[in-house]
C-alpha positions as CSV (number, residue, x, y, z in Angstrom):
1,X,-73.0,87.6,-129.1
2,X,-76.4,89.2,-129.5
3,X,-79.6,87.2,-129.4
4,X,-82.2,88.4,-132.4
5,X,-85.4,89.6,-130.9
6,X,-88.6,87.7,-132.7
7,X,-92.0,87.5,-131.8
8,X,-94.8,85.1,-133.1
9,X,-98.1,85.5,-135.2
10,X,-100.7,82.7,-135.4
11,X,-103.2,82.5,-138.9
12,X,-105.4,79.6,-138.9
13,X,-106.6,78.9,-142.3
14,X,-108.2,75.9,-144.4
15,X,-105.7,73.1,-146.3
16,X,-106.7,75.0,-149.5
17,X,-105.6,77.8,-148.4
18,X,-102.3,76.9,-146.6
19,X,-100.0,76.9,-149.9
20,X,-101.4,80.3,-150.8
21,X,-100.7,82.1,-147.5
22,X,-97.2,80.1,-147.0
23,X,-96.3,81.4,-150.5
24,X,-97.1,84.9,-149.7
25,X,-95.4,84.9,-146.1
26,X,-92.2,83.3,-147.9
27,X,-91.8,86.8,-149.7
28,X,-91.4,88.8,-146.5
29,X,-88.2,90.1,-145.7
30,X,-88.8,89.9,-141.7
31,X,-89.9,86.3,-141.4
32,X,-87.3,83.5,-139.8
33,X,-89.4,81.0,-139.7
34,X,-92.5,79.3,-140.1
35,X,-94.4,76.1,-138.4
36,X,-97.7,74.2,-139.3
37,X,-99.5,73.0,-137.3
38,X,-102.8,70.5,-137.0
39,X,-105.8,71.3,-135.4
40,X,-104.1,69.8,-131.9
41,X,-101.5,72.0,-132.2
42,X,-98.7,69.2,-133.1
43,X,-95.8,70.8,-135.5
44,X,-96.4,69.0,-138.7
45,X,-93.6,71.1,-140.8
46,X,-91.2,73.7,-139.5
47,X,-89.9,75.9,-142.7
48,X,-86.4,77.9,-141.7
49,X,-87.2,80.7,-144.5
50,X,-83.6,81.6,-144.8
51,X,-83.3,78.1,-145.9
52,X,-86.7,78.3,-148.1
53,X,-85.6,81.5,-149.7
54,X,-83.5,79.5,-151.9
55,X,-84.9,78.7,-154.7
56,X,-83.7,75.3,-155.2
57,X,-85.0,74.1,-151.9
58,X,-88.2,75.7,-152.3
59,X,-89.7,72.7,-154.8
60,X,-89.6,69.7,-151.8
61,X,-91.0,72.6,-149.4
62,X,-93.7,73.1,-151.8
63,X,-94.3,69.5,-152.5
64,X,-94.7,69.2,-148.7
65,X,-96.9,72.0,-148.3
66,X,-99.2,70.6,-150.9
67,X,-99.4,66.9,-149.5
68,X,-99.9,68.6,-145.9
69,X,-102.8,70.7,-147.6
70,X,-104.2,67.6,-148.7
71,X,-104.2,66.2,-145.2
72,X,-105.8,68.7,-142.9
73,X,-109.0,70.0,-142.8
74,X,-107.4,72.9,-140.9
75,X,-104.1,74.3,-139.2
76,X,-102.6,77.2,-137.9
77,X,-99.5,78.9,-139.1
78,X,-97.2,79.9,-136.8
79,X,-94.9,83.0,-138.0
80,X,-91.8,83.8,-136.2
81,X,-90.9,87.5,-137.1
82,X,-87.7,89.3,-136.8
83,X,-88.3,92.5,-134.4
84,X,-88.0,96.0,-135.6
């Protein structure tokens, strides 16, 4: 079996602008996955986009999102990215 290499990408950005920037990284192609986090750096959501692709399963994801953006003054989004 072959293990997929990924690496990560952090974006720190405001609660108003979390749904925004999670919308636009859901479109994509290389993303796997994607985690908020708080300001202490404590996983608050972790979004398996193959899952989120889906567009049936994207409405509780962005229902989530938008009660987490309510929440948090700011976060950081962690992106885990397929390798070239």
């Amino acid at each position: 079996m072959t293990e997929e290499k990924t690496f990560t990408e952090e974006i720190k950005v405001s609660g108003g602008q979390l749904v925004e920037t999670v919308k636009r990284l859901l479109h994509e192609a290389n993303i796997r996955r994607i985690i908020i986090k708080n300001e202490k750096g404590e996983s608050l959501l972790e979004i398996p986009v193959t899952i989120a692709s889906v567009g049936a399963l994207l409405l509780p994801v962005a229902a989530a999102l938008g009660a987490l953006a309510a929440l948090v003054a700011n976060c950081t989004i962690v992106v885990v990215k397929k390798a070239d």
